[in-house]
KETORLO-38391 format. One record per residue (C-alpha): residue in one letter; x, y, z. Coordinates in pm, whole numbers, plus 50000, padded with zeros to 5 digits. Example, Ala and Ser with C-alpha at 12.3 -4.5 7.8 and 13.67 -1.06 7.14 Angstrom:
2
A512304955050780S513674989450714
//
This chain:
563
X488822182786553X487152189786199X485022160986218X483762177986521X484552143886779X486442160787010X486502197587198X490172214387074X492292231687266X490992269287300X495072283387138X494492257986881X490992267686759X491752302286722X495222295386530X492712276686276X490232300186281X492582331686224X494492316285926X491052301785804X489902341485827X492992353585640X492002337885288X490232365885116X489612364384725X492312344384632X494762348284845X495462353585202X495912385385450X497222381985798X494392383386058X495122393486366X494612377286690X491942402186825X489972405286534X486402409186705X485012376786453X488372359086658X486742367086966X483002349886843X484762319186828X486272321087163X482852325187323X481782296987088X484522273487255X483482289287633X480092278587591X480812242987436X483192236687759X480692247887979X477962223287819X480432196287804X481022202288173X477492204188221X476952171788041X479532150988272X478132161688598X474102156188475X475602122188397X477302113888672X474332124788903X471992104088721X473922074388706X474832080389098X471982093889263X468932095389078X466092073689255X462872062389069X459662084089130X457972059589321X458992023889474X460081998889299X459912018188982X463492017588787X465772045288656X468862046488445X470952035888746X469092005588775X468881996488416X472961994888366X475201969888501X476761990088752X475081979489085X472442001389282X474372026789494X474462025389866X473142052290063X474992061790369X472652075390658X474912091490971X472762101491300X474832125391509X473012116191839X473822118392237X476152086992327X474432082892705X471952106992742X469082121492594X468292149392810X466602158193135X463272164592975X463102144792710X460012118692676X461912087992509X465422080692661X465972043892529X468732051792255X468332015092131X465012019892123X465152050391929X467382031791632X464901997991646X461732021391622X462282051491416X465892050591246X465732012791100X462342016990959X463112056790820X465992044590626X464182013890464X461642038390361X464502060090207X465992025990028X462412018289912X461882050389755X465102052689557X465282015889472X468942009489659X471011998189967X471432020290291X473822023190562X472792032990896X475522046591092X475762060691425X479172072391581X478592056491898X478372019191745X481282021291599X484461995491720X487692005791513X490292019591716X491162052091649X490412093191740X486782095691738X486642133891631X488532124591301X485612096491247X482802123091356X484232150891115X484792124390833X481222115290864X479642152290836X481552156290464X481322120290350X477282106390468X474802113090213X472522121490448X473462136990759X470672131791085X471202159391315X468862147991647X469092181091928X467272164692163X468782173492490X470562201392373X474232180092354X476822202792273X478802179192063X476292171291817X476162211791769X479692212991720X479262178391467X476422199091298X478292229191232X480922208891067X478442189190841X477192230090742X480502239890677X481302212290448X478162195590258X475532215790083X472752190590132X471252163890249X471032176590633X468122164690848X467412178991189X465002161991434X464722165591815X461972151092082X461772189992213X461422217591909X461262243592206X464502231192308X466392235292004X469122264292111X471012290791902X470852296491525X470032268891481X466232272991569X465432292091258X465882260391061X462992236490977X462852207991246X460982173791246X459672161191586X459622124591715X457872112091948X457802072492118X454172074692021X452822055891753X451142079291504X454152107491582X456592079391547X455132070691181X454992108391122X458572112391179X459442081190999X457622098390710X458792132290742X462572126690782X462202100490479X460722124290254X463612152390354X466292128290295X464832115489952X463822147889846X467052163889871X468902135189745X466842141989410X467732174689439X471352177989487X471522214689343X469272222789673X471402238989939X469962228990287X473222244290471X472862281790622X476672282090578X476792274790263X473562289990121X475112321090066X478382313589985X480472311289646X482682280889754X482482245889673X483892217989841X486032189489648X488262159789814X492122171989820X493352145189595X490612165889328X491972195889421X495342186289350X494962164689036X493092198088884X496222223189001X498092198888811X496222196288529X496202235588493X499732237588562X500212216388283X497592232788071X499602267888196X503012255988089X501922241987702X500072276487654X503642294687725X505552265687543X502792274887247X503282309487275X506962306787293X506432295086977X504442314686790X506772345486966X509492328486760X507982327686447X507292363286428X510422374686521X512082393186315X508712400086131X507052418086406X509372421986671X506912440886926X504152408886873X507352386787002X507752405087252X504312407387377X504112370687315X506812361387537X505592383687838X502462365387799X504272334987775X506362339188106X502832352588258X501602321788214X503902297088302X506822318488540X509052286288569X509582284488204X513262290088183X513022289387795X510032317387829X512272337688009X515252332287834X513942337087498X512432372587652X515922381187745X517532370287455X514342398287257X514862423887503X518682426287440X518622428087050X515712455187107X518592470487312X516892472487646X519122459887823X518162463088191X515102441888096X516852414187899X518892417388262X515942413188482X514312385488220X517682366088271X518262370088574X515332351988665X516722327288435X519862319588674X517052318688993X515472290788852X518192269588750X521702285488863X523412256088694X522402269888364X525192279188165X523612297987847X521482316788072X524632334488266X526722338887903X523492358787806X523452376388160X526972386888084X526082400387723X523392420987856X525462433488139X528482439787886X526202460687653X524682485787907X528562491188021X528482467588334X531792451088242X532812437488573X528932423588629X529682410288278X532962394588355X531572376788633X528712361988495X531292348988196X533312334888473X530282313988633X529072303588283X532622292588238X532742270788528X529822260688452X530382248088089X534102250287966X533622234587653X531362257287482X533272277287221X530532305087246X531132314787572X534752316987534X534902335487258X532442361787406X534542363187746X537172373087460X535582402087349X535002417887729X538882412387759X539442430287442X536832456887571X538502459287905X542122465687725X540272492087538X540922524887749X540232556587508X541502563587192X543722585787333X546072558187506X547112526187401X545472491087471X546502472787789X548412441387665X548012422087898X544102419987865X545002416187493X546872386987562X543742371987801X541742379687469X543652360987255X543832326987498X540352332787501X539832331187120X542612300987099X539992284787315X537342285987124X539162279186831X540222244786964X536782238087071X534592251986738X537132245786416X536932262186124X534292289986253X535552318786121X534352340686461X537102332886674X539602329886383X539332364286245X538912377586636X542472359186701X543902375786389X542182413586497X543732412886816X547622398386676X546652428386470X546542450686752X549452433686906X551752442186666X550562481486697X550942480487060X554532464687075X555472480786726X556392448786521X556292437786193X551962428786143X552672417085797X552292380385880X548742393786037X548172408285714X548572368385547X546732357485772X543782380885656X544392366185306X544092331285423X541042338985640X539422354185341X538592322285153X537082310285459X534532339985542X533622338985165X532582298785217X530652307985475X528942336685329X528142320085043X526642291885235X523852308685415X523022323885081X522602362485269X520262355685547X523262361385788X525112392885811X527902383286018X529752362185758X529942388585556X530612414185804X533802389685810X534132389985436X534502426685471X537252426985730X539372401485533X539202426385265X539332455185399X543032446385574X544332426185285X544522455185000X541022451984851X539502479885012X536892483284703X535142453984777X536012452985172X533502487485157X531182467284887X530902439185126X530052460685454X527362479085288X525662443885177X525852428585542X524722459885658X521432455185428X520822417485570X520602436185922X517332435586058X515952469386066X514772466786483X518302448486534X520562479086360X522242496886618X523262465586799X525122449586556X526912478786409X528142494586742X529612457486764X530902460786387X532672496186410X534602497686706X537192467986629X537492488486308X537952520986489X540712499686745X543292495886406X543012534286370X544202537186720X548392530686588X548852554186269X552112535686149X549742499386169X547982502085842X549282509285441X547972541485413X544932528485153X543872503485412X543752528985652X541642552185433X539382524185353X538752513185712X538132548785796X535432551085535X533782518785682X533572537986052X532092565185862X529482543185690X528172523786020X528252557586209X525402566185990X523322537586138X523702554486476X521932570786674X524492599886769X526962594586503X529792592086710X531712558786853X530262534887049X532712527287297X530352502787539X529762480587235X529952445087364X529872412187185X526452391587272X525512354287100X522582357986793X519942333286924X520232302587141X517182276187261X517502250887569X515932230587381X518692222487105X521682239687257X522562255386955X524162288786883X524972315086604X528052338886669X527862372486798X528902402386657X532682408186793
//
């Protein structure tokens, strides 16, 4: 592209271009996309296309139709090896008759005289082969309108002879206006007799007499070369006015491809560049991936990745609409109807949410993700107010839940500290003995501090996990410690998501007095307090669902969601 062999791609210019603008003095500033000196270089690349357009069809034209000046005399067509092109000549004439007034009736007559020797005048004059065609003299089997209407857009020069006024060579003629620009040639014995609209166009009159005859050999030979040379020349009243251009279908449709394809790498590009900013500019992303799914609406990763944006910017009943659209254009998807669920789940649709969970469980029963999710709306759905107790029997669904995604995902410490929470809460509701929970807490803490030492605090969640395993085993120091550093690693646009998800398990253990040591129970009451402050109202977040961290189709991977 440097070297300057090739036209880029117009995305791919400006990319260079903008970081090429950024380096300023010795270092380098963002630039962003509609800088105005952007926008020079995009009329830059407009104009090149254009002229390489340009180029192609000058080219072809030349190399197609471009006759020598005078006979014999030879052009770039004729120098190259490609042969001479053929020039095909149809004469829409009457098959029997040639009217009741008209001076020359012979039709064979007509060809021998003045049709054979106007189109070796035309073949003279550009130096190449023509085909004389008239409808009449033709023998393949067949409809003869589909021949007729296939010669008025294919012939390179069309011979329109009114003589007699036959109706089907008007009908024949209006076709050929409809569909070619040029060459179009009318002639007719009678001028006076020429009928309708069609009068007001220049006519050239033959005659069976010798010096008209050679007239109108001359006259129709000079039209047809003429606007051969010529093909920007519109000879068609239809067309003369008109903004449309006619191409063969198979051109048609190898161009809607072409910018289909063209349509769907822009939104894969922008897709792209959406996720690269996120979490750096979240509002870019997002306008990136509305542009993205403009571009290309079948993109099931455009719209999915818009969803998956919309949610963590908690607007919910877009990420719903984004993903819904997701499960219209491939209903088999199972990631798209977890993240349906999740969005449902947060704006308090629990029974949309459970059912979505339910398909994308059918769908997929293997992925530990989904599971462990569909755990959380269980746990949310034994969660009545703090008032009451939890329903234990959607405990126990939460906890089969977690078991399964335990069996499926290992040693991930999201299901295995959700499984130990809800024994937790167990043991409150049925009044038993939670100090075997409370070991379990120990063990589990070794595990969340593995894993939040191993993605070196660019994940909060691990050590939102620390902080739990702390918090209930009698460290409550460093249990607070810990939930103020994973509430630093938060994203500042991604805040009150993931701490409505943090404090409400906590606030669940306050729900039994007698569950806690009364030091744990201070401590976890201290942590509400602390992620209340990252709230908008202050005040518990009871619709708080659990919802996956990011997800692509394109590797199937996930990263746990907050409960």
């Amino acid at each position: 592209m440097l070297n300057g062999k090739r036209l880029p791609r117009l995305d791919l210019l400006l990319a260079l271009v903008q970081t090429l603008l950024g380096f300023t003095d010795g270092g380098h500033r963002p630039v962003p996309l509609r800088d105005p000196r952007i926008e020079v270089w995009r009329d830059r690349w407009s104009g090149l296309q254009l002229l390489q357009s340009s180029a192609k069809q000058i080219t072809a034209t030349t190399v197609e139709t471009e006759p020598a000046s005078e006979p014999g005399q030879r052009t770039e067509a004729s120098v190259s090896d490609e042969p001479p092109p053929t020039v095909r000549i149809f004469v829409a004439m009457p098959g029997t008759s040639m009217g009741a007034h008209a001076q020359w009736t012979n039709i064979a007559e007509i060809r021998r005289q003045l049709l054979e020797p106007m189109a070796a005048l035309i073949g003279e004059e550009l130096n190449c082969e023509t085909q004389l065609v008239i409808e009449k003299e033709k023998t393949s089997m067949g409809t003869i309108h589909r021949s007729m209407f296939r010669e008025a857009m294919d012939a390179d020069v069309y011979i329109a002879d009114l003589s007699g006024a036959n109706p089907n060579v008007y009908l024949e003629l209006g076709v050929r206006w409809a569909l070619r620009d040029t060459v179009t040639v009318l002639i007719s014995q009678d001028i006076q007799e020429v009928r309708f609209n069609v009068s007001a166009n220049r006519m050239i009159h033959y005659g069976p007499m010798p010096e008209e005859l050679r007239e109108a050999q001359r006259q129709i030979a000079q039209a047809a070369v003429e606007g051969l040379r010529r093909p920007e020349h519109i000879d068609s009243p239809v067309r003369e006015g008109s903004d449309y251009v006619t191409v063969p279908r198979s051109h048609y449709e190898a161009l809607s491809k072409e910018i289909a394809s063209l349509r769907a790498q822009q939104g894969e590009d922008l897709i792209d560049a959406a996720l690269a900013l996120r979490g750096e500019d979240q509002a870019r992303s997002i306008e990136l991936l509305h542009e993205a799914v403009a571009r290309n609406p079948s993109s099931l990763r455009g719209h999915f990745e818009l969803g998956v944006a919309l949610r963590k910017e908690n607007r919910y009943a877009e990420a719903e609409r984004a993903l819904q659209y997701c499960v219209r254009l491939r209903a088999d998807h199972a990631p798209s109807w977890r993240e349906l669920g999740t969005a449902r789940g947060k704006r308090g649709a629990l029974h949309d949410a459970a059912d979505a969970f339910a398909r994308a469980v059918e769908l997929d029963d293997s992925d530990a993700q989904t599971w462990a999710i569909l755990g959380g709306l269980h746990r949310r759905f034994a969660r009545r107010d703090l008032l009451e107790r939890f329903d234990i029997a959607e405990l126990e669904k939460a906890l089969n839940c977690y078991r399964r995604a335990i069996a499926l995902s290992g040693n991930d410490t999201y299901p295995l500290l959700n499984q130990a929470r809800v024994e937790l809460l167990l043991s409150g509701a049925r009044g038993t003995d939670p100090s075997l929970v409370f070991d379990r807490f120990r063990l589990l803490e070794h595990l969340a501090r593995f894993a939040a030492e191993d993605t070196a605090g660019t994940d909060p969640w691990p050590v939102f996990d620390l902080a739990d395993t702390l918090l209930l085993s009698g460290r409550e120091a460093e249990g607070l410690s810990e939930l103020r550093k994973a509430i630093s690693l938060v994203r500042p646009h991604e805040i009150e998501s993931v701490v409505s998800s943090v404090v409400v398990p906590l606030q669940d253990f306050l729900a039994y007095p007698q569950l806690l040591p009364p030091a744990t129970a201070t401590a976890v009451s201290e942590a509400v307090a602390e992620c209340l402050r990252y709230l908008p109202h202050r005040e518990m977040h009871d619709d708080s669902f659990p919802g996956p961290r990011s997800w692509s189709p394109d590797s199937g991977a996930a990263r746990r969601p907050a409960e």
